[in-house]
C-alpha positions in Angstrom: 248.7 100.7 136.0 249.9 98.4 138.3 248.5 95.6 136.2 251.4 96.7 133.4 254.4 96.4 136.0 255.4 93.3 134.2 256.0 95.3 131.1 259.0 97.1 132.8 260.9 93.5 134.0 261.1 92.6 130.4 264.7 91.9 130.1 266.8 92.9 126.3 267.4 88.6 126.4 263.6 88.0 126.8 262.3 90.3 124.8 265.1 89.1 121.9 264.0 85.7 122.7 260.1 86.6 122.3 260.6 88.1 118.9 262.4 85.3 118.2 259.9 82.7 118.9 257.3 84.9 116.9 259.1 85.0 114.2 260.4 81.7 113.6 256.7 80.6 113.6 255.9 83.2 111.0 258.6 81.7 109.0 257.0 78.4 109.6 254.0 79.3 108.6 255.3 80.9 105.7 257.0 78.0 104.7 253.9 75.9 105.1 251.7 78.1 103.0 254.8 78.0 100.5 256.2 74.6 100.0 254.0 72.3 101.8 251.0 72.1 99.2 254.1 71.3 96.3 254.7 69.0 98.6 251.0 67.3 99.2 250.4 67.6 95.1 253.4 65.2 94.5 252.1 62.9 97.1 248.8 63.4 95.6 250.0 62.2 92.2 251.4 59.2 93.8 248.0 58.1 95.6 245.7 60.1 93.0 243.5 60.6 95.6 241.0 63.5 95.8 240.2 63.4 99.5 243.8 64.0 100.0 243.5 67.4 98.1 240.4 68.2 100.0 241.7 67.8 103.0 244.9 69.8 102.5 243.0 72.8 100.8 240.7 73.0 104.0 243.3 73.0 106.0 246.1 75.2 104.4 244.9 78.7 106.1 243.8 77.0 109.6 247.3 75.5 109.9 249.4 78.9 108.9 246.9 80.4 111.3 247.1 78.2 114.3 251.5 78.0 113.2 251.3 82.2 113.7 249.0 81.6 117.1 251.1 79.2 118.6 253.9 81.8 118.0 252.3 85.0 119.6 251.3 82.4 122.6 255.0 81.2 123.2 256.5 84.2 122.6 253.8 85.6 125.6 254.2 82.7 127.5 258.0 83.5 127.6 257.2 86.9 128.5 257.1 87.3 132.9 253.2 87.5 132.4 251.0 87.9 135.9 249.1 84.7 136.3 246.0 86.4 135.5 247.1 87.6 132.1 248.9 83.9 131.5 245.2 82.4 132.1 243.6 84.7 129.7 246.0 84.2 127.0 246.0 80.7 127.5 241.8 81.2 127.1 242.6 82.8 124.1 244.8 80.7 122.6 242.9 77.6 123.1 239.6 79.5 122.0 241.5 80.4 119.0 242.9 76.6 117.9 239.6 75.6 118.4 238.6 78.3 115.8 240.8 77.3 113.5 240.0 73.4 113.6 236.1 74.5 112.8 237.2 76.5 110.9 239.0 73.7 108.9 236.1 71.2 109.0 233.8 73.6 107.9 235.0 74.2 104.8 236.2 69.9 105.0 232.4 69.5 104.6 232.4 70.3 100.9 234.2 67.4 100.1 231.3 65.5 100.8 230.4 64.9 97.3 233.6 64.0 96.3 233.3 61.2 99.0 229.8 60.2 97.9 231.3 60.4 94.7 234.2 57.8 95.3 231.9 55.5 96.9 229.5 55.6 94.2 232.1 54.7 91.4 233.9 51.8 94.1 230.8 50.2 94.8 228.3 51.0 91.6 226.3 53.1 93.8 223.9 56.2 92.3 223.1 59.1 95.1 221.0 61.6 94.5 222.7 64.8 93.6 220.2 66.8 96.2 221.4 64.4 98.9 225.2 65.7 98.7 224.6 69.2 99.0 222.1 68.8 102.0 224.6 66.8 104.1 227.2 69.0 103.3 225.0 71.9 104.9 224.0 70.0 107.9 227.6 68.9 108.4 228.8 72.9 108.2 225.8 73.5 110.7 226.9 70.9 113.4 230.1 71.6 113.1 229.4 75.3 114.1 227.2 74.1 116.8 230.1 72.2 118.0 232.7 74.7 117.5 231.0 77.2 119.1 229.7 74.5 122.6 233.4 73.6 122.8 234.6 77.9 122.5 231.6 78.6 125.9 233.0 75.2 127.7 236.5 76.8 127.4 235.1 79.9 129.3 232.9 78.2 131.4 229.6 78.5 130.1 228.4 75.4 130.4 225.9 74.8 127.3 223.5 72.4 129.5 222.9 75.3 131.9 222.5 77.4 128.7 219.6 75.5 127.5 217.8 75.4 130.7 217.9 78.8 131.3 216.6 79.4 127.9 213.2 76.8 129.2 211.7 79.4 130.6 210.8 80.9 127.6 211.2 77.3 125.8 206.9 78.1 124.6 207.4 81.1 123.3 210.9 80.1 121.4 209.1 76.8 120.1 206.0 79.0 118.8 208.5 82.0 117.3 210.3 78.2 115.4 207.2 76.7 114.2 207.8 77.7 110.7 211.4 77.2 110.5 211.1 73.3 112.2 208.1 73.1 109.9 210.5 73.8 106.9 213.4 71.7 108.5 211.4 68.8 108.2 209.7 69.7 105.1 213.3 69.2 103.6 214.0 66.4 105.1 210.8 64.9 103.8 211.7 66.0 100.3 215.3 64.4 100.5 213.8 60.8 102.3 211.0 60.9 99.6 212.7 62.1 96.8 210.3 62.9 94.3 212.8 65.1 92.3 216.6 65.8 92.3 218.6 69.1 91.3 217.9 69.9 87.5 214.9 68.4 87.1 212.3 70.2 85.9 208.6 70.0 88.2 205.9 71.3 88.5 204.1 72.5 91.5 200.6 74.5 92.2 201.9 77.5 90.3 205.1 77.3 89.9 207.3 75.4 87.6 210.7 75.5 86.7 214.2 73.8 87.3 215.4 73.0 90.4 218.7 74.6 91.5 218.6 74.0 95.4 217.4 72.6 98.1 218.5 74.0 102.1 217.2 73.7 105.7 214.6 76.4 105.5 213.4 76.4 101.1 213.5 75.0 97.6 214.8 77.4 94.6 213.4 77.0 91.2 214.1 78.7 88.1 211.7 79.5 85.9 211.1 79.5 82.3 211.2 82.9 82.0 214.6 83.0 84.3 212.8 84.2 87.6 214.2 82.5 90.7 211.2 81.2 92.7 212.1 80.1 96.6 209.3 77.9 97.9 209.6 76.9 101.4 210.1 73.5 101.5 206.9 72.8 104.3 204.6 74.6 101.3 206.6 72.1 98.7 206.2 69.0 101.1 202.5 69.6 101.3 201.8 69.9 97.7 201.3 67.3 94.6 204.7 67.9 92.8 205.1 67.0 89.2 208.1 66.2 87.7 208.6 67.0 83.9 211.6 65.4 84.2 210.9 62.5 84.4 208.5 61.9 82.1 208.7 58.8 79.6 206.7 60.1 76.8 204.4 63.9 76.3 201.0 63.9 75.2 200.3 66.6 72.0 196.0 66.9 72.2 194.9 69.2 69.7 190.8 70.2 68.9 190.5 71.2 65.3 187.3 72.9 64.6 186.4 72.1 61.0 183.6 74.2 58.5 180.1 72.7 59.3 179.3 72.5 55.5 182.1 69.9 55.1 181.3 67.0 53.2 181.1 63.6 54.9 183.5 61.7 52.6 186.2 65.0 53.3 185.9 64.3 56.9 186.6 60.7 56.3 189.2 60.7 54.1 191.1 63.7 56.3 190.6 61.2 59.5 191.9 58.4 57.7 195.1 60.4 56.4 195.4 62.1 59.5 195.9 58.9 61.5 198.5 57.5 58.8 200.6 60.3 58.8 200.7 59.7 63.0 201.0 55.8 62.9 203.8 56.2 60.1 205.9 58.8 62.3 208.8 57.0 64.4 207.8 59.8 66.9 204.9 58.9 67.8 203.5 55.8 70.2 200.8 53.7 68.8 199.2 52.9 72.0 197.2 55.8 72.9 196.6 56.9 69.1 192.9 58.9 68.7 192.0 60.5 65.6 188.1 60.6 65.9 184.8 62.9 65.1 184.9 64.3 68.9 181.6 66.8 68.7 179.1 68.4 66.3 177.7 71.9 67.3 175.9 74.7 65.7 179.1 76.5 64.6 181.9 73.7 63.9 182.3 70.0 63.3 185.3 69.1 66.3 188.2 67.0 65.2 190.1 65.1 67.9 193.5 64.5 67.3 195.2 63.0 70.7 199.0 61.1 70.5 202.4 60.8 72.6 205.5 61.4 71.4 209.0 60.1 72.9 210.0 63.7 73.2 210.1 64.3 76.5 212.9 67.5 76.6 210.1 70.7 76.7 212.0 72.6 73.6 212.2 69.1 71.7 208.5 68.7 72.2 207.5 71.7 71.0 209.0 71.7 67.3 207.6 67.9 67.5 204.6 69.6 68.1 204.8 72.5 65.7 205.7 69.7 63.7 202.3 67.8 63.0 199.9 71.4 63.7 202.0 72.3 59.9 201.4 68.7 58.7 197.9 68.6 59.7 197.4 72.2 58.2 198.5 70.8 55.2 196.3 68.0 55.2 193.6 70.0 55.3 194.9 72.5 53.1 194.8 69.5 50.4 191.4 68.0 51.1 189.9 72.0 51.0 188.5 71.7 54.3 188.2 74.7 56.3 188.3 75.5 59.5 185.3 76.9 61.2 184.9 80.7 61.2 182.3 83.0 62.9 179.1 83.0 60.5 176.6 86.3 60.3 173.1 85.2 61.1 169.9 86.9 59.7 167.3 87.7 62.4 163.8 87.7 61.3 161.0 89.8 62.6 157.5 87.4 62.7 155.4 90.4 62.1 154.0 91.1 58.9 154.8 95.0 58.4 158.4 94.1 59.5 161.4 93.7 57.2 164.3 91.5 57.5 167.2 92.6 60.0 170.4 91.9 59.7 172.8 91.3 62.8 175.4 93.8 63.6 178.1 91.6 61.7 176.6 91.6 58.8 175.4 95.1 58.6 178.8 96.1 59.3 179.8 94.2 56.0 177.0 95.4 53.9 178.4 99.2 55.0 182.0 98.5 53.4 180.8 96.7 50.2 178.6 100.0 50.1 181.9 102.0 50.6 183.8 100.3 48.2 181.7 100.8 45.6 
C-alpha cells in the first residue's frame, strides 16, 4: 500500500491539470483523425502523388494512437509519480511509440507496388508482378524483427545475448528449420529465376493450375477444377516447371483409326483434303504440318494428323480443337470412310469331326438375330 501514497498528494490543481492534458490530446487526436486526411487529399490533388496517400493512410491510426499516448504519459508525468513508477511509464511509453511507428511501417510496406509501379512507368521499366508482393512480405517481416529488437533493447534485453544464449541449442533449432530455410530459399530461387509470374498458368509433376501466390514458406495454385493447391516452394524449386502461359503456339495431335477394308485411292484423296483444309486455316502454322499413313495393323489403318495452332489461351484451344475433330469427321463422313470398329472372328477347329466355332461376340449376335425373329 505504501507504493499508492502518492495517490493521496494529488492536489484538485493537478489532478484538473492532468485531465486537462489528457484531454486536449484526445481532442488532437480527434482532430487529426478528422480533418487532417481532408487536408492531405487536397495536397494530394495538388502533387497527384500516390506515395503521399500511402503514406498518410499507414499512418493515420499510429499517429491518433501515439497523439492519445503522449497524452496519458504527460498527464502521468504531471502526476507526483515515485521515480520507480515514472521509469516504468516512461518504459511504457517509449515501448508503445515504438509500437506504433512499426506499426505504421508495416502496413507502409504495401505501398511497395505502387513504388515499383511509379518507377516502372518513369523509367519504362517492367517488374515482375511476383516480385512486388515478395518484398512487400519481407519488408513487413524485418520490420517486425526490428520493432520487436528495438521494444527488448528498451527493457534491456540485449538481442546479441539473446542469440547466444539460444547457441546452445543452435543444432537442434537449425535441424527443427531445415524445411522452413529449405523453403525460404526455394522462394527466393523461384523469384531470382523467374520461370513464372502470378497468373500464369504452369505446370508441375502433378499439379497444374494458375498461380495466385508466392510467400516465404509455399506456392498456391488454383486448379482447373477451382482446388487451391499449396506446393512448398523447395518441392517447386526442385522440379521441371511448365509454363502454359507462355506458350507461343499449342500442338492439336490426333490418331484416327480408319476401317482396314478402305480403299487406297479413299485414303489418298482424304490425306490430300485433310492437309488442305489445315494449310488453308489462318489458325494453323505451316511449319510443323503432318498429315501422313502413320501405321497399318491387323484391326485399323492409323491416320496421323499433327498441327499448331496460334491459340495458346486453354479454352481458345479447345473449340480450335473441337473445331477440326468436326471438320475432319466430316471429311470422312464425305469420302465414306469409316472408322475402325471391333470385328468378330471365326475360330476354326483343325479336326475333322469338329464344326466351326464362333467367338463369344459373334455368338452373342447370332442369339439376338435369333430373338428377333
Amino acid at each position: 500500500m505504501n507504493q499508492f501514497q502518492w495517490i493521496s498528494q494529488i492536489t484538485w490543481g493537478s489532478g484538473i491539470t492532468a485531465l486537462a492534458i489528457f484531454l486536449a490530446f484526445c481532442l488532437g487526436a480527434w482532430a487529426f483523425s478528422r480533418y487532417f486526411p481532408v487536408l492531405i487529399a487536397k495536397m494530394s490533388k495538388l502533387s497527384h502523388g500516390q506515395m503521399d496517400d500511402a503514406l498518410i493512410t499507414s499512418f493515420r491510426r499510429p499517429i491518433r494512437f501515439i497523439l492519445v499516448l503522449t497524452g496519458i504519459y504527460l498527464a502521468l508525468a504531471y502526476l507526483p509519480l515515485p521515480g520507480q513508477w515514472k521509469h516504468i511509464v516512461s518504459l511504457f511509453y517509449g515501448s508503445a511509440a515504438t509500437f506504433s511507428i512499426g506499426w505504421g511501417f508495416f502496413y507502409f510496406s504495401d505501398a511497395i507496388g505502387v513504388f515499383f509501379s511509379h518507377m516502372g512507368d518513369r523509367f519504362d521499366l517492367q517488374f515482375n508482378t511476383i516480385v512486388i508482393p515478395f518484398l512487400a512480405k519481407l519488408a513487413k517481416f524485418i520490420v517486425v524483427i526490428m520493432t520487436v529488437i528495438l521494444i527488448l533493447d528498451q527493457w534491456n534485453y540485449h538481442v546479441t545475448g539473446l542469440i547466444t544464449g539460444l547457441g546452445i541449442g543452435g543444432l537442434a533449432i537449425a535441424m527443427a528449420a531445415k524445411d522452413t530455410l529449405s523453403n525460404l530459399f526455394g522462394g527466393l530461387v523461384i523469384i531470382t529465376d523467374a520461370p513464372f509470374t502470378i497468373g500464369d498458368l504452369i505446370q508441375s509433376g502433378t499439379v497444374e493450375g494458375v498461380v495466385e501466390d508466392i510467400n516465404f514458406r509455399s506456392t498456391r495454385i488454383r486448379t482447373a477444377d477451382q482446388a487451391l493447391v499449396t506446393v512448398p516452394n523447395s518441392t517447386l524449386a526442385n522440379q521441371p516447371i511448365t509454363n502454359l502461359s507462355r506458350m507461343s503456339k499449342r500442338r492439336i495431335s490426333l490418331n484416327i483409326p480408319l476401317d482396314l477394308e478402305t480403299p487406297n485411292r479413299k485414303l489418298n484423296r482424304c490425306v490430300t483434303r485433310i492437309r488442305k483444309l489445315l494449310t488453308d486455316d489462318d489458325a494453323v502454322y505451316h511449319e510443323g504440318l503432318m498429315v501422313y499413313l502413320d501405321e497399318i495393323t491387323s484391326t485399323s489403318i492409323n491416320l496421323m494428323v499433327q498441327f499448331f495452332v496460334h491459340a495458346t489461351e486453354l479454352d481458345e484451344f479447345l473449340k480450335l480443337k473441337e473445331k477440326f475433330n468436326f471438320a475432319i469427321l466430316s471429311l470422312l463422313d464425305e469420302e465414306a470412310i469409316d472408322l475402325a470398329t471391333t470385328r468378330s472372328q471365326m475360330v476354326i477347329d483343325r479336326r475333322q469331326d469338329a464344326v466351326p466355332k464362333l467367338t463369344a461376340a459373334a455368338e452373342n449376335r447370332d442369339s439376338r438375330e435369333k430373338t428377333d425373329e
